[in-house]
C-alpha positions in Angstrom: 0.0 0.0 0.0 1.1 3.6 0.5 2.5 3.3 3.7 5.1 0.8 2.6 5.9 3.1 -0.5 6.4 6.3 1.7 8.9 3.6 4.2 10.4 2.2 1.2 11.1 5.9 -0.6 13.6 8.5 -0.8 13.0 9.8 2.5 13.4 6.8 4.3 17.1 7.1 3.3 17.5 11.0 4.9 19.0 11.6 8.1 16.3 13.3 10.6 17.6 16.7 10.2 17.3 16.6 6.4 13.7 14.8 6.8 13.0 17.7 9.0 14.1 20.3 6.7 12.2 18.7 3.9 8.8 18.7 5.9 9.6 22.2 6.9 10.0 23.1 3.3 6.7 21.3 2.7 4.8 23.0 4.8 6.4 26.5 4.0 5.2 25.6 0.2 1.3 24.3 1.2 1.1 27.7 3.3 2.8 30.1 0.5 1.1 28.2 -2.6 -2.3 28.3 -1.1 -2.9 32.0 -1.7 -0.8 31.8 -5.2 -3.4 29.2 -6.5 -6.4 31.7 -5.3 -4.8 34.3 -7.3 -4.3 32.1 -10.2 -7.9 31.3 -10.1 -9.3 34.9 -9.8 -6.6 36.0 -12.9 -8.7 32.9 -14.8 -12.4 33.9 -14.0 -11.8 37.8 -14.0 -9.4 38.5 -16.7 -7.9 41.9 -16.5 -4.5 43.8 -16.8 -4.2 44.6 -13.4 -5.4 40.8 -12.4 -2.8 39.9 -14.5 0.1 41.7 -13.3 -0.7 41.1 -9.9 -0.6 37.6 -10.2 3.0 37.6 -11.8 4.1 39.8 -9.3 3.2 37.6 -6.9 4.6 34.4 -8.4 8.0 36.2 -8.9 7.8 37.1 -4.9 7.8 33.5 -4.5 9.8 32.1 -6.9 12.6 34.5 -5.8 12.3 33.3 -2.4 12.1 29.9 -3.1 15.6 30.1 -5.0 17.2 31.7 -2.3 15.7 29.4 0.3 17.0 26.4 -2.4 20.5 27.8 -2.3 20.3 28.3 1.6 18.8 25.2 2.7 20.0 22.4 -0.7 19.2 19.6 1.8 15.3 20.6 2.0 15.1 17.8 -1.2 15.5 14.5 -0.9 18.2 14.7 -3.2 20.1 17.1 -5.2 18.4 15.6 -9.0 15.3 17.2 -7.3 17.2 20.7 -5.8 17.9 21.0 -10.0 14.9 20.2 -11.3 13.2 22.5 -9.2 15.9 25.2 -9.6 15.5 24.8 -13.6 11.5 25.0 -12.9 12.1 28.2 -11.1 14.5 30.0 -13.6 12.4 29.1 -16.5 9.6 30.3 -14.7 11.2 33.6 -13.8 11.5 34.4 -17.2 8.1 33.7 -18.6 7.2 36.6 -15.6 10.2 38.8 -16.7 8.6 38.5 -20.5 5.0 39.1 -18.9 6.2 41.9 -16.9 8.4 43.6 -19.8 5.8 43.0 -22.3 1.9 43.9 -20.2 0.6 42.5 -23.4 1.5 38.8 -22.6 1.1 39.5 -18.8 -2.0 36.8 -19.2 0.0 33.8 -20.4 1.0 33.9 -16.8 -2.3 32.4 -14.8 -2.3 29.6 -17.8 1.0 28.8 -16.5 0.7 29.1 -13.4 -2.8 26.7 -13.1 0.1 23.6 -12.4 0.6 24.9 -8.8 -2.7 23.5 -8.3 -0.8 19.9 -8.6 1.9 21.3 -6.3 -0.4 22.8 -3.7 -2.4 19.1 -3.1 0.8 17.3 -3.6 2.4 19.1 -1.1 -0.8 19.6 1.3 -1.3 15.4 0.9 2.4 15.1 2.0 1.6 17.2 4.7 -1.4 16.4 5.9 -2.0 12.6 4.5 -5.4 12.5 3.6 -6.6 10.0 1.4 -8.9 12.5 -0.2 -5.6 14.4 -1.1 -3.8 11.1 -2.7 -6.7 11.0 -5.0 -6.8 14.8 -5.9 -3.3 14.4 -6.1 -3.9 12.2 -8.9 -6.6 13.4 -10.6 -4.8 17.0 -10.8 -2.1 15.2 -13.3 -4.7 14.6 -15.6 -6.2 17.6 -17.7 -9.0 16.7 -19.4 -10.3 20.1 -20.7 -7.5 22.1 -22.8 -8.1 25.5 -23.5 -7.6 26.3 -27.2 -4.8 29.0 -27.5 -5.8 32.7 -28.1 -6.0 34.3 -31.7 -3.7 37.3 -31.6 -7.1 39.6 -32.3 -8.2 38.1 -28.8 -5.6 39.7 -26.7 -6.3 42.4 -24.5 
């Protein structure tokens, strides 16, 4: 079952002070992407420039933090392959909000790229708080069903 995966897994491996960094990362990311996903949402339902702005502001606030947390505290991964994956994720990240906030045009690519922290806010709430409800979110929030067809260039704002 899943207990014996979660015993069997990378974390099993970590010393307790890297386990504990790692939850406390984990936590840190359930709390901070919580209000990131809200804003994500709102940028999606009520499309505006300044809903769109906000929102990559935001997300820039927080990847930026989450880099320099990364480079403080490597060992809050279970490994270093997932310290550069997520550093890689973050810098080309950055730079789709660098384009969106050099070029207010594009600023509403940003919620359509930002709807995955959706998958990282349950994944990281269900390895927080455990819930079976969460597992199954967890899954079902890898799968996307509905694709949104991209905008016409005479649909911008």
């Amino acid at each position: 079952g899943i207990a014996e995966k979660i015993a069997d897994g990378p974390m099993s491996k970590l010393t307790p002070a890297r386990k504990a960094a790692v939850r406390r990362h984990d936590k840190f990311t359930a709390i901070v992407i919580t209000p990131l996903v809200g804003l994500t949402l709102f940028a999606a339902l009520f499309p505006s420039q300044p809903t769109h702005e906000i929102l990559t502001y935001a997300i820039t606030l927080y990847l930026v933090a989450d880099v320099v947390y990364h480079a403080l505290v490597p060992h809050c991964q279970p490994s270093g392959h997932r310290v550069a994956t997520i550093m890689l994720h973050h810098a080309l990240s950055l730079m789709m909000c660098a384009h969106s906030l050099l070029h207010p045009i594009h600023a509403h690519i940003c919620w359509r790229c930002t709807l995955v922290e959706a998958n990282t806010l349950v994944h990281n709430a269900n390895k927080v708080l455990r819930w079976r409800a969460l597992n199954i979110a967890f899954y079902l929030s890898k799968t996307h069903p509905a694709r949104t067809p991209p905008r016409q260039p005479h649909q911008l704002y």
